[in-house]
MIDRENFI-16479 format. One record per atom (N, C-alpha, C): x, y, z; atom name. Coordinates in pm, 1 decimal, always signed. Last residue first. Example, Ala and Ser with C-alpha at 12.3 -4.5 7.8 and 13.67 -1.06 7.14 Angstrom:
2
c1, c2, c3, site
+1285.0, -225.0, +708.0, N
+1367.0, -106.0, +714.0, CA
+1290.0, +3.0, +787.0, C
+1319.0, -569.0, +780.0, N
+1230.0, -450.0, +780.0, CA
+1320.0, -330.0, +780.0, C
***
This chain:
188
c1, c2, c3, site
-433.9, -175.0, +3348.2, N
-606.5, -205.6, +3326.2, CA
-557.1, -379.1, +3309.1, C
-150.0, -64.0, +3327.9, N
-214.8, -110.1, +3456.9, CA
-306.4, -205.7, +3484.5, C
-218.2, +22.2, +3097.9, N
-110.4, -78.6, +3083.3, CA
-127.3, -145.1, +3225.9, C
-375.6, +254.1, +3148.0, N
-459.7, +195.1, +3059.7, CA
-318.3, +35.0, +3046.8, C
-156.9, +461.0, +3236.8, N
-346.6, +334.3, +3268.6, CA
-360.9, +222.4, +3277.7, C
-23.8, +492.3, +3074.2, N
+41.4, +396.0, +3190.9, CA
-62.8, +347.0, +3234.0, C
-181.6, +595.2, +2902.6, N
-155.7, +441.4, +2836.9, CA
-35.3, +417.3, +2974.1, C
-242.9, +863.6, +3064.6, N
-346.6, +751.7, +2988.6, CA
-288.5, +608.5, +2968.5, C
+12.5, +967.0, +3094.2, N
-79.9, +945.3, +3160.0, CA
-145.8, +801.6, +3121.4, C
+68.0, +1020.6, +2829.3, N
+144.9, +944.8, +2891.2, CA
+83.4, +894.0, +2976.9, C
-132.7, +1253.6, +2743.8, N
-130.9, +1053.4, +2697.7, CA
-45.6, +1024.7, +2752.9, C
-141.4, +1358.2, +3095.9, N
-171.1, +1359.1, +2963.1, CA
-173.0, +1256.0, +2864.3, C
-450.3, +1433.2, +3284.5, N
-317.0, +1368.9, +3305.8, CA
-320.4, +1407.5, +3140.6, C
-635.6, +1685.1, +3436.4, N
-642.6, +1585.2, +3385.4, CA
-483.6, +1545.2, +3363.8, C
-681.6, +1961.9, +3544.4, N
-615.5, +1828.4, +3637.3, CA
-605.6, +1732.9, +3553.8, C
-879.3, +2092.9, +3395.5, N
-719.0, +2160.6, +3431.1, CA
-688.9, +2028.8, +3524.7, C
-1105.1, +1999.5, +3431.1, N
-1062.0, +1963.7, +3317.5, CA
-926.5, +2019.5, +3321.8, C
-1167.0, +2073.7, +3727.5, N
-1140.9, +1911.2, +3664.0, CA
-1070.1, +1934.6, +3556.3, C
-1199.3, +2364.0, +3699.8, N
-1060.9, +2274.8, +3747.1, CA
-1030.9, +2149.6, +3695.8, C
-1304.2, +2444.8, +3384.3, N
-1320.4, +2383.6, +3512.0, CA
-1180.9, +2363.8, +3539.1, C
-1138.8, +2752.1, +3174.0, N
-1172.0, +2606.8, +3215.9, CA
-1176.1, +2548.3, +3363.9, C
-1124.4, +3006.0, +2985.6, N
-1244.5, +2927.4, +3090.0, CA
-1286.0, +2801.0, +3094.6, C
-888.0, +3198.3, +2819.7, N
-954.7, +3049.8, +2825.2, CA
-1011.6, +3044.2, +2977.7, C
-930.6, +3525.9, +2777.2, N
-900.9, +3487.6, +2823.5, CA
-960.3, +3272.4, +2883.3, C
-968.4, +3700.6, +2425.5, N
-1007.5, +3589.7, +2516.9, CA
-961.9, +3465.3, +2643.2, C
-796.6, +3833.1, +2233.7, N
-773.8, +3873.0, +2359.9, CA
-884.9, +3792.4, +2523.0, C
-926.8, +3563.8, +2023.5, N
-928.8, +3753.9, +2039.4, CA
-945.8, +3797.8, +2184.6, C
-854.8, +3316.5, +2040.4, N
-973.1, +3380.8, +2147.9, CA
-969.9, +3527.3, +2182.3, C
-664.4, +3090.1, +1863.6, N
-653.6, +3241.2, +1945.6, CA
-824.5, +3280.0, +1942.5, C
-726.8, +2722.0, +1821.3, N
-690.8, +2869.6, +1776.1, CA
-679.1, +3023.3, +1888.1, C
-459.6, +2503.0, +1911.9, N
-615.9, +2543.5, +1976.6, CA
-580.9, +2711.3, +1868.6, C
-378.9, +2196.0, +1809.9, N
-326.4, +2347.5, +1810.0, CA
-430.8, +2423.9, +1812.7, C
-279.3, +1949.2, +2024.7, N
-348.7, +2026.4, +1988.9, CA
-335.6, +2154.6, +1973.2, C
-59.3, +1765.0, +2145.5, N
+2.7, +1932.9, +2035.3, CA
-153.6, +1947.3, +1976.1, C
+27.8, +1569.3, +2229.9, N
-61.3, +1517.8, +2173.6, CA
-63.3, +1674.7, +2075.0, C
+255.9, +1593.4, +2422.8, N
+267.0, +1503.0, +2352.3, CA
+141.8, +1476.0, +2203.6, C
+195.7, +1869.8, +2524.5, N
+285.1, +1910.2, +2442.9, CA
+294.2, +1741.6, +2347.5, C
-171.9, +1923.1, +2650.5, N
-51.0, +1813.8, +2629.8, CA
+39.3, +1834.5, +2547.9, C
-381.0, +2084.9, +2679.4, N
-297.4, +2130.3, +2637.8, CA
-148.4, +2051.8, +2632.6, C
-575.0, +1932.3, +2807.3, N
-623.3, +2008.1, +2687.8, CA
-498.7, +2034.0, +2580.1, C
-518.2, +1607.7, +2936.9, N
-545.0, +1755.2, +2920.2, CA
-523.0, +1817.7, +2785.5, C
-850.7, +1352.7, +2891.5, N
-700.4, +1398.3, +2874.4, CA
-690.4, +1598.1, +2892.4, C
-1028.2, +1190.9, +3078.8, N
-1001.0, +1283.9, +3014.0, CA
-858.8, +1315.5, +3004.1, C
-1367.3, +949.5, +3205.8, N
-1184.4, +1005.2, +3181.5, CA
-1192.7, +1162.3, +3101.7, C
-1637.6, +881.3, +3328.5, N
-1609.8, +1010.3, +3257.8, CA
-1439.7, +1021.1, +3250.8, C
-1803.2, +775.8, +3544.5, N
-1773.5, +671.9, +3396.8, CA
-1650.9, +750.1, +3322.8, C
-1984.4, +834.0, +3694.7, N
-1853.3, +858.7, +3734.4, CA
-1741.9, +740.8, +3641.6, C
-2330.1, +802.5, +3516.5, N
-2224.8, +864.5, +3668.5, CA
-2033.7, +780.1, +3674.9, C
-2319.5, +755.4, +3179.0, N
-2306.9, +689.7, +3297.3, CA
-2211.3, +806.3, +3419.0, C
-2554.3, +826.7, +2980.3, N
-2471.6, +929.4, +3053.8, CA
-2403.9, +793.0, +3127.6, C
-2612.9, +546.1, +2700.7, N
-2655.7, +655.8, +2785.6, CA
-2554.8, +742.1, +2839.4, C
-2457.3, +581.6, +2357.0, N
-2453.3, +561.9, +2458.0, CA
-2523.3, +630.3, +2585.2, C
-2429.7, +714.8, +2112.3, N
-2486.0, +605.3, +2116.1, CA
-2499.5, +497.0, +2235.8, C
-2575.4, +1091.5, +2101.6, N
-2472.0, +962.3, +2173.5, CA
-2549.1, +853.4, +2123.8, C
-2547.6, +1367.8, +1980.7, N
-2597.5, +1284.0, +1968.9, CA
-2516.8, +1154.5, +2035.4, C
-2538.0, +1717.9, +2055.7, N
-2477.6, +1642.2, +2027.5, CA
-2578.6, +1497.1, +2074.5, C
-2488.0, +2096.6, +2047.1, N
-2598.8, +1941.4, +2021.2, CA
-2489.3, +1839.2, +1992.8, C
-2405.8, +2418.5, +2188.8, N
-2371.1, +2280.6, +2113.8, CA
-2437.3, +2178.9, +2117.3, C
-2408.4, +2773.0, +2114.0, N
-2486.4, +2632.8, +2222.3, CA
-2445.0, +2487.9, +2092.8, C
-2236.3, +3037.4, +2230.7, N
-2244.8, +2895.3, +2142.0, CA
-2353.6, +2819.6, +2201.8, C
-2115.5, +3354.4, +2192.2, N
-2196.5, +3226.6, +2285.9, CA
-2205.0, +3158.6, +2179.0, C
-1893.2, +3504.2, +2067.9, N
-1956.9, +3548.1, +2186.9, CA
-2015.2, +3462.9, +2288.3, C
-1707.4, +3192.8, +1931.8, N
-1794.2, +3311.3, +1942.5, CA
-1907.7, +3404.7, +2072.5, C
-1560.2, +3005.2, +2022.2, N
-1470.2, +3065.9, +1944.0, CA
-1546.8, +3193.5, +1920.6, C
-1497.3, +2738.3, +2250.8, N
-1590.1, +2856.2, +2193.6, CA
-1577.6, +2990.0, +2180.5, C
-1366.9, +2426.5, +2207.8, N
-1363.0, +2571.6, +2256.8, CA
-1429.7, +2692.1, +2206.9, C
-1395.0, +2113.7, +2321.0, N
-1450.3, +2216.0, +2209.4, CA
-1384.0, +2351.6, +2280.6, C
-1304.5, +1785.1, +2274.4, N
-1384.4, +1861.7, +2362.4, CA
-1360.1, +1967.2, +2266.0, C
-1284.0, +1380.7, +2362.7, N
-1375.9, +1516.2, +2269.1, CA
-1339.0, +1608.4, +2373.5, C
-1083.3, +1043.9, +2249.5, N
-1174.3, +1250.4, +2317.8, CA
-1195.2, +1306.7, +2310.0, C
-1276.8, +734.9, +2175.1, N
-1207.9, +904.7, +2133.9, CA
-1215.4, +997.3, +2266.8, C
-1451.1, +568.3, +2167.8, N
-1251.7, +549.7, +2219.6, CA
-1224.0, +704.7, +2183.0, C
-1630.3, +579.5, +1873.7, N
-1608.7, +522.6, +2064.1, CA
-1426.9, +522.2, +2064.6, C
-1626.6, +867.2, +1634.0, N
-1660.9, +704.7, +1680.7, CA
-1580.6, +680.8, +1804.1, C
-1774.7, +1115.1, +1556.0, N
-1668.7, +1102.8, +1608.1, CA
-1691.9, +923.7, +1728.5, C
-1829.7, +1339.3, +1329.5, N
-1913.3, +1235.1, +1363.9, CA
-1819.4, +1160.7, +1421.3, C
-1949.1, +1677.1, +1294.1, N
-1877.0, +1594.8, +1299.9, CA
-1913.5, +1440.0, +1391.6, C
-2082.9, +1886.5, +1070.0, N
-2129.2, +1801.8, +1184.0, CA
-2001.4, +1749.9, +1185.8, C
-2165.8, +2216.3, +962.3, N
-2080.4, +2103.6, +945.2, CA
-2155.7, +2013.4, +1085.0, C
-2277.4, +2495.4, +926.9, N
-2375.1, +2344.5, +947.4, CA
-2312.9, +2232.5, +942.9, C
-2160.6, +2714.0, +895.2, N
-2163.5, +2655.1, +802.8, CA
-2212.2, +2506.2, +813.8, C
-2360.9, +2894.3, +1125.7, N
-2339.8, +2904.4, +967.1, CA
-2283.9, +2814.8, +879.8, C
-2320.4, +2740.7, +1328.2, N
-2451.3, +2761.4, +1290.5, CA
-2442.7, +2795.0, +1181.2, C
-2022.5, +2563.4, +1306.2, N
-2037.1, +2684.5, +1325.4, CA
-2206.4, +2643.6, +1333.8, C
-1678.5, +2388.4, +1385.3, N
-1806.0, +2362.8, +1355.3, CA
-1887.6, +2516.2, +1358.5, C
-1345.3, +2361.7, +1291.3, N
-1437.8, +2446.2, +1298.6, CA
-1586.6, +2430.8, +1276.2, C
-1191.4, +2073.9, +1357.0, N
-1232.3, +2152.3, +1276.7, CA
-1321.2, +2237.7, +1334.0, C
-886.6, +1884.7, +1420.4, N
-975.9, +1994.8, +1458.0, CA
-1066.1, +2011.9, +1330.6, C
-755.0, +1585.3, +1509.5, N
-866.9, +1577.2, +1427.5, CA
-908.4, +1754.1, +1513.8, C
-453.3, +1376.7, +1663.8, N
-595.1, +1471.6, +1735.9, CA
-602.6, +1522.0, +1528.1, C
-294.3, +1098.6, +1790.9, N
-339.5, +1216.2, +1701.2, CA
-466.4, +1220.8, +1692.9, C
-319.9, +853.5, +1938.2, N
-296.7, +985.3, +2018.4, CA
-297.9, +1090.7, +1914.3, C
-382.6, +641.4, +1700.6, N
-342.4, +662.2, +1822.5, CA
-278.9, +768.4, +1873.6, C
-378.5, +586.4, +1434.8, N
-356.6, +694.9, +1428.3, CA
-353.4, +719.2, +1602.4, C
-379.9, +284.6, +1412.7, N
-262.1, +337.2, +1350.8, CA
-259.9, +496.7, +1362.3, C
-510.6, +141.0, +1714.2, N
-486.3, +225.0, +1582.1, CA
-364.5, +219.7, +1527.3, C
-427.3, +12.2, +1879.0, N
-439.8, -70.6, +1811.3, CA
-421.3, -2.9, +1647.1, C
-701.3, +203.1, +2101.6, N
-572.1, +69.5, +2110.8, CA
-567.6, -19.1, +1981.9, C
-851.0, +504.9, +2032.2, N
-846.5, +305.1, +2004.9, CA
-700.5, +228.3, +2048.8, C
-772.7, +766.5, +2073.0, N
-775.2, +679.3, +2202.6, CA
-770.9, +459.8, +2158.7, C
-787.6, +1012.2, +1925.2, N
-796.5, +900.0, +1888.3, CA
-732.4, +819.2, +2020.4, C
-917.4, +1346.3, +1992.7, N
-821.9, +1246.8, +2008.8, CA
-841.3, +1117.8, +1959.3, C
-1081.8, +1624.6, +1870.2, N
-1077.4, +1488.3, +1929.9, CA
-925.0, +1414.6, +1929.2, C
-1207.0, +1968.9, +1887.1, N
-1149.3, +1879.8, +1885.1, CA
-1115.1, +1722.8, +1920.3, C
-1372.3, +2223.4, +1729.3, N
-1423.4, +2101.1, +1785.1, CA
-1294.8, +2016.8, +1767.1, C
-1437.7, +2581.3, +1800.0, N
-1358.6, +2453.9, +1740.2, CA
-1352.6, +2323.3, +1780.2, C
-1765.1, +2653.6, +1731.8, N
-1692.1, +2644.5, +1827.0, CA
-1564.9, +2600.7, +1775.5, C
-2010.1, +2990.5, +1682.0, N
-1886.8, +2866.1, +1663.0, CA
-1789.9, +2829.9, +1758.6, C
-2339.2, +3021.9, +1712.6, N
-2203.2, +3050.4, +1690.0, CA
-2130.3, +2976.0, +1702.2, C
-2581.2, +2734.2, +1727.1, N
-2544.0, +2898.0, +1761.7, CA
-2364.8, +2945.8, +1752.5, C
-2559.9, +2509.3, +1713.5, N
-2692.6, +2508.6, +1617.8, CA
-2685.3, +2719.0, +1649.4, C
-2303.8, +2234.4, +1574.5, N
-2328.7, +2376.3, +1638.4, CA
-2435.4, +2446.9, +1620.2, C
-2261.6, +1921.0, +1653.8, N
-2306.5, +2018.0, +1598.5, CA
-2321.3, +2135.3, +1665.4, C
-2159.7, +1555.2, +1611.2, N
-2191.6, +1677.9, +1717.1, CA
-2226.0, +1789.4, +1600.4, C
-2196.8, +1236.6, +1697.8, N
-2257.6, +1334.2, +1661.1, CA
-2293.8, +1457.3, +1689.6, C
-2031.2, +951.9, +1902.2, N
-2109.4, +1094.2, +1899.0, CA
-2098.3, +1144.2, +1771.6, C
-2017.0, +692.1, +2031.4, N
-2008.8, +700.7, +1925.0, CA
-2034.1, +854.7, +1981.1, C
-1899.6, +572.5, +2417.3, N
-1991.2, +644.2, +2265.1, CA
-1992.9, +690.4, +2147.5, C
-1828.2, +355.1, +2616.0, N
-1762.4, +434.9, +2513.5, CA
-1876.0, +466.7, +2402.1, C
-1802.0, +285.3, +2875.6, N
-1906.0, +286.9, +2818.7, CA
-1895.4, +378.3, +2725.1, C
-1569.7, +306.6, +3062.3, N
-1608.2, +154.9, +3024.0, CA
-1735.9, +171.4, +2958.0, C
-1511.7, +542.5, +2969.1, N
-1420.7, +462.7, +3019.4, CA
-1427.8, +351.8, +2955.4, C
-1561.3, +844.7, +2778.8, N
-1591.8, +755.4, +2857.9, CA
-1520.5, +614.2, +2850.1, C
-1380.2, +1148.1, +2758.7, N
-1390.5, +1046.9, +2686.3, CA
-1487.2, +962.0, +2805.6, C
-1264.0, +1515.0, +2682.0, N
-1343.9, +1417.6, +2790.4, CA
-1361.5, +1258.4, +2683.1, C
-1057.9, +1764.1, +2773.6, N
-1113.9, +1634.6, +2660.1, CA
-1122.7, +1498.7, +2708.3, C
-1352.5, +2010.2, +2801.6, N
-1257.8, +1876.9, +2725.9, CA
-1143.2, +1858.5, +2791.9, C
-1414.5, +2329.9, +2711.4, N
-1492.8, +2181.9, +2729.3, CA
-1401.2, +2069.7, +2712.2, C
-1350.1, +2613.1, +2742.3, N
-1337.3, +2510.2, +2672.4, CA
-1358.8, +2401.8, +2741.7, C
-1479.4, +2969.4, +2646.9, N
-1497.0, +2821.9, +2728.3, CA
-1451.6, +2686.3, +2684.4, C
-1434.3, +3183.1, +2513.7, N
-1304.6, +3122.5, +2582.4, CA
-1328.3, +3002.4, +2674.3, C
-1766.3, +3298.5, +2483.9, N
-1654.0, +3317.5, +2406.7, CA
-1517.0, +3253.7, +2522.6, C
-1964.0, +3066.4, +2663.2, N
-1978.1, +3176.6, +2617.6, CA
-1823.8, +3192.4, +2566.6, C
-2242.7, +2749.6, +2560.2, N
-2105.6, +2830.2, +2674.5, CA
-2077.4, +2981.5, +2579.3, C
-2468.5, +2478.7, +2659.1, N
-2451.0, +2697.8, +2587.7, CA
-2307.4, +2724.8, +2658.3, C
-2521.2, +2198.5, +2488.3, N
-2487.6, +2297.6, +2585.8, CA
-2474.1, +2402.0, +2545.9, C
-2718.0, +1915.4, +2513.0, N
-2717.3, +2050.8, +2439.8, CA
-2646.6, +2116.8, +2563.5, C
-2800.0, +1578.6, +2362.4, N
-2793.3, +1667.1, +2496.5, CA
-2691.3, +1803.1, +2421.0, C
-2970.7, +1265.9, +2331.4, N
-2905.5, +1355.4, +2277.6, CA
-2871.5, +1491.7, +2365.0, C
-2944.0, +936.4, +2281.4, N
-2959.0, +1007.8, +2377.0, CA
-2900.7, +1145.5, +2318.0, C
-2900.6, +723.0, +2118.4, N
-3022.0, +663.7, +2250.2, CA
-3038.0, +818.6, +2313.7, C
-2861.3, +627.4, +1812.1, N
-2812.4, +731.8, +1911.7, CA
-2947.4, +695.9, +1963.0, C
-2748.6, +367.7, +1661.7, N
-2832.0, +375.7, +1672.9, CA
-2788.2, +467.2, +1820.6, C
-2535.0, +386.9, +1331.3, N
-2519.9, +343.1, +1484.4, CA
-2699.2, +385.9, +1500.3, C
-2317.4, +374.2, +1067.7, N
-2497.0, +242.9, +1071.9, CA
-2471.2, +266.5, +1266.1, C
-2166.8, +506.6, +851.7, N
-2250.0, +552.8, +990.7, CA
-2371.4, +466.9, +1038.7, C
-2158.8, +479.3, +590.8, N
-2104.0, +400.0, +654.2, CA
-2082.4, +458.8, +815.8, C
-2397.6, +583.5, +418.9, N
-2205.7, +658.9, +447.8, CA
-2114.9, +595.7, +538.8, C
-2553.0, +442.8, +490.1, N
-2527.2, +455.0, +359.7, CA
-2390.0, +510.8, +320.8, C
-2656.0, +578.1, +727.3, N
-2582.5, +408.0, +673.1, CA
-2473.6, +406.8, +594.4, C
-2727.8, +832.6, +647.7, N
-2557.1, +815.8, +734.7, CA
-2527.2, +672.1, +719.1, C
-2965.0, +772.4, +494.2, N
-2777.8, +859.6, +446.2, CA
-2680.8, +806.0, +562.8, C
-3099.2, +650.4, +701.2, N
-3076.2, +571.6, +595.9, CA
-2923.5, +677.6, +502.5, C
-3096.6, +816.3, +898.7, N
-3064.3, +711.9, +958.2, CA
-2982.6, +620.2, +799.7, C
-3039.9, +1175.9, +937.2, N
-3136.5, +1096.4, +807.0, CA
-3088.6, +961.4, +814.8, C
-3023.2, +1495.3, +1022.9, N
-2954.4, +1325.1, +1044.6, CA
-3079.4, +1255.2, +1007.7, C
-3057.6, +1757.7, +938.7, N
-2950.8, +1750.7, +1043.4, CA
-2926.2, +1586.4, +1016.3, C
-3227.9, +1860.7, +662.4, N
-3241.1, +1732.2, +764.0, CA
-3064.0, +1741.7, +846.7, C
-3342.1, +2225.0, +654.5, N
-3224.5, +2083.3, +593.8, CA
-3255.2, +1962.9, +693.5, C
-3438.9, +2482.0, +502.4, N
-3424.0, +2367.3, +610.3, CA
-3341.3, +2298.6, +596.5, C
-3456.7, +2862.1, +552.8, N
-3375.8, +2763.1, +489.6, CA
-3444.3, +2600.7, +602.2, C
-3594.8, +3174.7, +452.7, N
-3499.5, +3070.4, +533.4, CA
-3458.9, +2946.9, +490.3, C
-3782.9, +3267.2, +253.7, N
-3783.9, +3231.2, +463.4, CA
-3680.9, +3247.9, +528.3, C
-3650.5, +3294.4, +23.0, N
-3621.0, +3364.6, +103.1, CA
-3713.4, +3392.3, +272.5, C
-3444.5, +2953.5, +48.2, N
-3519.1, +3061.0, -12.5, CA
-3508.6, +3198.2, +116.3, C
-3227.1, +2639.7, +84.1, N
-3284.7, +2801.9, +121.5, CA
-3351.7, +2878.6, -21.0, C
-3193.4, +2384.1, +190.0, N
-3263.3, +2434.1, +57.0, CA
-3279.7, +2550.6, +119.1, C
-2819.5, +2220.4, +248.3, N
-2939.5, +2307.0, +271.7, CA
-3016.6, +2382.0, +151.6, C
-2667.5, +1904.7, +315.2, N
-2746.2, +2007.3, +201.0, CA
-2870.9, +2110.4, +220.1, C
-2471.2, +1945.6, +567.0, N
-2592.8, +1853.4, +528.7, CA
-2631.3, +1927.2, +382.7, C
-2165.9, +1715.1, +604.4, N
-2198.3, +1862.0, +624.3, CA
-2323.1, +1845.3, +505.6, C
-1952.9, +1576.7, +811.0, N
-2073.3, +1599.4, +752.5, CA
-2136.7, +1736.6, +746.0, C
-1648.4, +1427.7, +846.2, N
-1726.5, +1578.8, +872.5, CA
-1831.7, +1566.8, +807.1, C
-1561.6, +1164.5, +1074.0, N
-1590.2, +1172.8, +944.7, CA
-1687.0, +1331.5, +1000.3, C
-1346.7, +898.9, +1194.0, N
-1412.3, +1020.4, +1161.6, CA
-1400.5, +1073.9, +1040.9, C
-1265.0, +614.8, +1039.5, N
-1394.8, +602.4, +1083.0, CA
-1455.5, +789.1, +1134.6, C
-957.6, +707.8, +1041.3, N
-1011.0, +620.0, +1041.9, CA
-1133.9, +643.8, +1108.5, C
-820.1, +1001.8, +991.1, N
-863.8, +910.7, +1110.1, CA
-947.2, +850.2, +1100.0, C
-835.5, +1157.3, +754.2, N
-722.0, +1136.7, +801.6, CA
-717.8, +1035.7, +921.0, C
-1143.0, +1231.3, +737.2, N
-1017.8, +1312.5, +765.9, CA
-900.8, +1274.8, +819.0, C
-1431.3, +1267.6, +461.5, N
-1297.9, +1211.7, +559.7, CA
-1185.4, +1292.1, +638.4, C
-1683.8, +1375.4, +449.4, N
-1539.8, +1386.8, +435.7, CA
-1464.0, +1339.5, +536.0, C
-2009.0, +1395.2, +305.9, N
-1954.2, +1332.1, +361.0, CA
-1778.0, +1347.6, +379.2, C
-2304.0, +1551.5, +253.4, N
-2180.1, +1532.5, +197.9, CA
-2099.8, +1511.6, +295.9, C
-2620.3, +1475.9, +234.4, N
-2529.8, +1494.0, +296.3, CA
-2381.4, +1483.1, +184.2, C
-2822.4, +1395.7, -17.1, N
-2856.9, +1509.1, +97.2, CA
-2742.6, +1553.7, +224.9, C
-2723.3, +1193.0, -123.5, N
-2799.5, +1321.6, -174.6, CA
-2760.9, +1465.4, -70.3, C
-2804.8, +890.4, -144.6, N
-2759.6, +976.6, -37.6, CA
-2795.8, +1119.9, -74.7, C
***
């Protein structure tokens, strides 16, 4: 392996990666995702699809999950920072409805690697951001759940947005919360 360093966090199967960079004085490279390390770290998926967004300081994204076509992801920050948060959604877990933050950046090159049944979403913590991310799943049209951001049951603790007023879609201001979800999902 070598070339990645790998960390757990408390939730079964996520995991922070963070890659080994060779810098001089160019600059620097590093391999972002190397099929045979992430095996090897017990990451054996095969990503079909990868996709990039730009948002600007108080945008938050989330927390989005897919329904009936659940994706592994691989995410990253390749421009200023965001905080990257998830939910644990598996039925069955032992960590069920606890949430996983960390700070992804362009500077410190962390990745996070966030397995099917989860929710994702991010808030952007610097002037602008653009975010990458890797699926093991295509897009599917109107496939897309979500929990809200700010659920007192689930207590994501979002950081402060230096006098940054938060910028969120309506959709993502309508969402239900885990209570929501597992009356669903008890319905399903």
């Amino acid at each position: 392996m070598g070339k990645i360093t790998v960390e757990t966090c408390g939730i079964e199967g996520l995991k922070v990666i963070t890659p080994k960079v060779f810098g001089d004085e160019r600059g620097y490279f590093m391999e972002t995702y190397n099929y045979n390390d992430f095996k090897e770290a017990g990451i054996d998926q095969v990503f079909v699809q990868d996709n990039q967004s730009a948002s600007t300081k108080g945008v938050l994204r989330g927390m989005h999950f897919q329904i009936d076509h659940p994706q592994d992801k691989l995410v990253r920050v390749i421009r200023g920072e965001v905080f990257d948060a998830v939910v644990d959604l598996r039925e069955g877990s032992e960590t069920f409805g606890k949430w996983f933050g960390v700070r992804l950046s362009a500077d410190n090159k962390k990745q996070l690697f966030i397995p099917k049944n989860f929710a994702h979403g991010f808030l952007v913590l610097s002037d602008y951001a653009e975010f990458c991310y890797k699926c093991t799943d295509f897009y599917h049209p109107g496939d897309e759940g979500g929990l809200r951001y700010d659920d007192p049951e689930i207590g994501i603790d979002w950081p402060e947005v230096g006098g940054c007023k938060l910028n969120i879609i309506e959709r993502d201001l309508n969402w239900g919360g885990l209570s929501e979800y597992k009356a669903s999902r008890n319905k399903a």
